[in-house]
C-alpha positions, 0 to 999 in steps of 0.5 A, spaced: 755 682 436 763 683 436 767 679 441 769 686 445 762 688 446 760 680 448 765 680 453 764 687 456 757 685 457 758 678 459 763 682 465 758 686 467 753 681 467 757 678 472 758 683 477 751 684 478 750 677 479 756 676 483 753 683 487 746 680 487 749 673 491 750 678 497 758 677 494 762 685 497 762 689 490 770 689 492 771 682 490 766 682 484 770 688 480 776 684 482 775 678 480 771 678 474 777 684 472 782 679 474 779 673 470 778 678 464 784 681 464 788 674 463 783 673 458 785 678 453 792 680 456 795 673 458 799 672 464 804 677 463 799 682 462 795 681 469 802 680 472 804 687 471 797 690 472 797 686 479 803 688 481 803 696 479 795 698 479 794 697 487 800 702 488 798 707 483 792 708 486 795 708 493 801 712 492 796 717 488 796 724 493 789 725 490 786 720 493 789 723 500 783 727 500 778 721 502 781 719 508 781 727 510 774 727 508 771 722 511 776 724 518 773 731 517 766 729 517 767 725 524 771 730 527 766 735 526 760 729 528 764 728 534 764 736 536 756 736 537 757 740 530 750 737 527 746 738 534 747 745 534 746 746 526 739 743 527 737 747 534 739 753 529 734 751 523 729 749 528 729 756 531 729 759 525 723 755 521 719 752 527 714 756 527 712 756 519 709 750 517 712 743 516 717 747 520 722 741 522 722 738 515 725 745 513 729 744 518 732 737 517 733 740 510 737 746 511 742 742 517 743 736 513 745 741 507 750 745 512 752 738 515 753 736 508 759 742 506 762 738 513 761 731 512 762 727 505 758 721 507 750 721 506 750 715 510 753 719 515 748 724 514 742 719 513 744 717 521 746 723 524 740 726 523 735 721 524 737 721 532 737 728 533 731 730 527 726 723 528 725 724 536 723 731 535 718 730 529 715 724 533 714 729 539 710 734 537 706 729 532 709 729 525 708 722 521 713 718 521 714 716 513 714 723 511 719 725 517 723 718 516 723 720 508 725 727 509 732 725 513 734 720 509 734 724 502 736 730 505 742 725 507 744 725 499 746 733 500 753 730 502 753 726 495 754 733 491 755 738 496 763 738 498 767 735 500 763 730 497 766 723 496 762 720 490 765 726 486 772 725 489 771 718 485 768 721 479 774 725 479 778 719 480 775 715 474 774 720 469 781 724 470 776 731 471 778 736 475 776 734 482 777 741 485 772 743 479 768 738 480 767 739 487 766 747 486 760 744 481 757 741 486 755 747 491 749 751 486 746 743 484 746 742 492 743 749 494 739 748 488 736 741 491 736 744 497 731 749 496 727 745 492 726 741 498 724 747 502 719 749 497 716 742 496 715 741 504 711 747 503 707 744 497 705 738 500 704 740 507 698 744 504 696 738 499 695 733 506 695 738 512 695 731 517 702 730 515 705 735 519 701 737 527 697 744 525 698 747 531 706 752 532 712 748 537 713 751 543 720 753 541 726 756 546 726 763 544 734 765 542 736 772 540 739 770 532 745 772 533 746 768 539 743 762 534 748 765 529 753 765 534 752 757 536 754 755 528 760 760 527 766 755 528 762 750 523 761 756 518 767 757 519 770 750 518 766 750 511 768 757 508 776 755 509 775 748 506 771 751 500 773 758 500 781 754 499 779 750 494 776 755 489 781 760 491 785 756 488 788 757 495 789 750 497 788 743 493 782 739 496 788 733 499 790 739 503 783 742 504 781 737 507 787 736 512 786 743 514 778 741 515 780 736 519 785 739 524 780 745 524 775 740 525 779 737 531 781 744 535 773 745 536 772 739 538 779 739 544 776 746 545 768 744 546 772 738 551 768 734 546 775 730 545 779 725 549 785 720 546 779 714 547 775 719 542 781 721 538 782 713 537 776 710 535 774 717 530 782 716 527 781 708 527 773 709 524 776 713 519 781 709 517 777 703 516 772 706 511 778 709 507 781 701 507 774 699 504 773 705 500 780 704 496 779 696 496 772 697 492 776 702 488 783 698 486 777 692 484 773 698 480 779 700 476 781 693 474 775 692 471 775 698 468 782 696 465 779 689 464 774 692 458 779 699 456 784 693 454 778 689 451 776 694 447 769 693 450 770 700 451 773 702 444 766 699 440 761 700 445 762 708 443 763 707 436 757 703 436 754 708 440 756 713 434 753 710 429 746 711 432 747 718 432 744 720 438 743 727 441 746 729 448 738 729 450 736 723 448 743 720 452 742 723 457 734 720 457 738 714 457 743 715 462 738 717 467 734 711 466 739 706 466 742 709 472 735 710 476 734 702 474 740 700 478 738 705 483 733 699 485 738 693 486 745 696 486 749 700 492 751 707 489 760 705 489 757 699 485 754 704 480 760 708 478 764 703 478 761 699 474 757 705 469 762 711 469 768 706 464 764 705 459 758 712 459 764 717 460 767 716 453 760 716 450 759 722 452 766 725 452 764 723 444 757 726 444 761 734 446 758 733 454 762 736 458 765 732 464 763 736 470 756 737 467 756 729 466 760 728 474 753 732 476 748 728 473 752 722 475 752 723 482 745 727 483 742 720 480 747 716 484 743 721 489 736 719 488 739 711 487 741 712 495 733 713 496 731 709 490 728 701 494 728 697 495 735 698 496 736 705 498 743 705 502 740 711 506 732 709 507 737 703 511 741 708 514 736 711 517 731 705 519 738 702 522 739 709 526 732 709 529 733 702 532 728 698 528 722 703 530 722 705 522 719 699 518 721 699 511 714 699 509 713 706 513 720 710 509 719 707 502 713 710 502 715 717 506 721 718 500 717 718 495 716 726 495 722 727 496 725 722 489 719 726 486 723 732 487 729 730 486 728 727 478 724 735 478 731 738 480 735 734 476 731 735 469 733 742 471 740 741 470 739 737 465 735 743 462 741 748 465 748 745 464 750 752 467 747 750 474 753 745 474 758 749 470 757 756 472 761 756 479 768 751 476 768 756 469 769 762 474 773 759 479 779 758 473 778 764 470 
């Protein structure tokens, strides 16, 4: 074994321990980044990057649509925008069997194209959809499963956080990742709809036999109780694939859309504004610190020809795209079971882009496959970052027992879709090849 190669391995080594010690990610990536950076570069050379790095990220315009997502999604949480998209499925599917499980999925998928958060996703919709499941005596691990995956739609579907960083730490185009992600996300969306159907027939005492007694409203009226957040979701993707807006402004736009209709619902007062803004803020602080911390380390193994050997090793054993790919997906539904979804790209994406970058894998199509598997790693436990959003957000009614074997459908149906889109590049590149034509 090379040096290069023994040093990369040793440092991720590292942060997966350091991770596991229940040491923030952050301080892991960076300081094995900053220790290994001293190690191959000496002193001058991690002066230099200390001084320069942490000012590029954060002089970066790209990275200003973080912050405008992530206001966005609030904005619109705020503005009772998720409750009104759950009335609207509901109406719409609660007389078909399993109804209120399709109906979680369709607004969770709606929400999604408004908050770039699964874990958001994941809570919002556990106070509003697990209450009525419970009500009309749906069981309880299919209902707690059903909303903490249908949480993950916001890691594909736009304006989604995880592909802005798989942007960022690729160099991809991030309006074209985030236009790819729309047709795996319906995708994804459907198969949950058609698995629902699929296992409610298989165990009927999943779901109650008998129809809720649902409020009849006209469809236009419910239509119309969903305009603004339609409205909200087509100018901010509309902008974005037209070429109309950049996702920065896409998202500044979203959030100042996402505000009026709040103001104009009189859902919002300066407290309110305060906490979303503060809110807001300090989720982009976090976000932006695991960052810099990610792409220390990442220059740490670059410079340390970690990266330079492993893909010329990787070379030598001739794989095929598919067997790669096989590779990738196991790797990364392995670290789904110990590691949070951010430390999984940080610490994978420097390293596996080159390879497949070397293997003619396209890197949108790579970003896809990343992000969906970074999705099932979000409902994958014992770590599942979204099996405790929910479990959290249900106030402990929800034991960890009940939802991890409630999600197992769902991650059935997810390795399902993403053997799709491994098997049809063209769901991931169809969308972005038209929008830069």
């Amino acid at each position: 074994m090379t040096e290069p190669i023994f040093l990369g391995i040793a440092g991720i080594v590292s942060v997966l321990a350091i991770g596991a010690a229940g040491i923030p990610v952050a301080y892991a990536l960076m300081t094995v980044g900053i220790v290994g950076m001293w190690y191959v570069g000496g002193v001058s050379f991690l002066g230099t990057t200390i001084k320069m790095l942490p000012y590029a990220v954060m002089s970066n315009y790209s990275f200003a649509v973080i912050p405008m997502f992530l206001l966005m999604g609030a904005l619109a949480s705020t503005a009772d925008i998720t409750t009104e998209l759950y009335s609207f499925a509901n109406r719409l599917l609660a007389r078909v069997r399993g109804g209120l499980l399709m109906a979680t999925v369709v607004a969770s998928a709606i929400f999604a194209a408004i908050s770039g958060s699964t874990i958001v996703n994941a809570s919002v919709f556990t106070r509003i959809a697990l209450p009525e499941m419970k009500k009309f005596g749906y069981d309880l691990g299919i209902s707690a499963g059903c909303i903490a995956a249908a949480g993950t739609f916001a890691a594909l579907i736009p304006p989604s956080i995880s592909l802005v960083i798989v942007g960022l730490l690729t160099e991809a185009s991030i309006g074209a990742l985030l236009i790819a992600g729309i047709v795996p996300g319906i995708l994804t969306a459907v198969m949950y709809i058609l698995g629902i159907a699929v296992f409610v027939r298989l165990k009927p005492s999943l779901v109650p036999s008998g129809v809720p007694d649902i409020p009849q409203v006209s469809m236009f009226k419910a239509m119309l109780s969903i305009g603004p957040a339609l409205l909200l979701m087509f100018i901010v993707l509309g902008g974005i694939y037209t070429g109309v807006m950049f996702p920065s402004s896409a998202g500044a736009v979203g959030a100042a859309g996402a505000l009026l209709i709040a103001v104009a619902r009189r859902k919002m007062n300066f407290e309110k504004l305060w906490m979303v803004v503060r809110s807001s803020a300090g989720s982009t602080a976090t976000l932006f610190f695991i960052v810099i911390g990610g792409l220390f380390f990442s220059r740490f193994l670059t410079f340390g020809g970690f990266i330079h050997e492993i893909t010329g090793l990787v070379s030598t054993w001739q794989l095929s795209q598919t067997q790669f790919l096989i590779a990738l997906s196991l790797l990364y539904l392995l670290l789904g079971m110990f590691l949070d979804t951010l430390s999984i790209l940080l610490v994978t994406i420097p390293f596996l882009f080159p390879i497949a970058l070397s293997l003619g894998i396209n890197e949108i199509w790579f970003g896809i496959l990343v992000v969906k598997l970074i999705e099932i790693a979000a409902i994958t436990p014992p770590v599942g970052l979204n099996l405790f959003a929910v479990m959290g957000a249900s106030e402990k009614r929800i034991s960890s027992k009940v939802i991890m074997t409630g999600v197992i459908p769902f991650i059935i149906i997810e390795l399902m879709t993403l053997g799709l889109i491994i098997y049809f590049p063209a769901i991931a590149t169809w969308l972005p090849s038209e929008m830069m034509k």
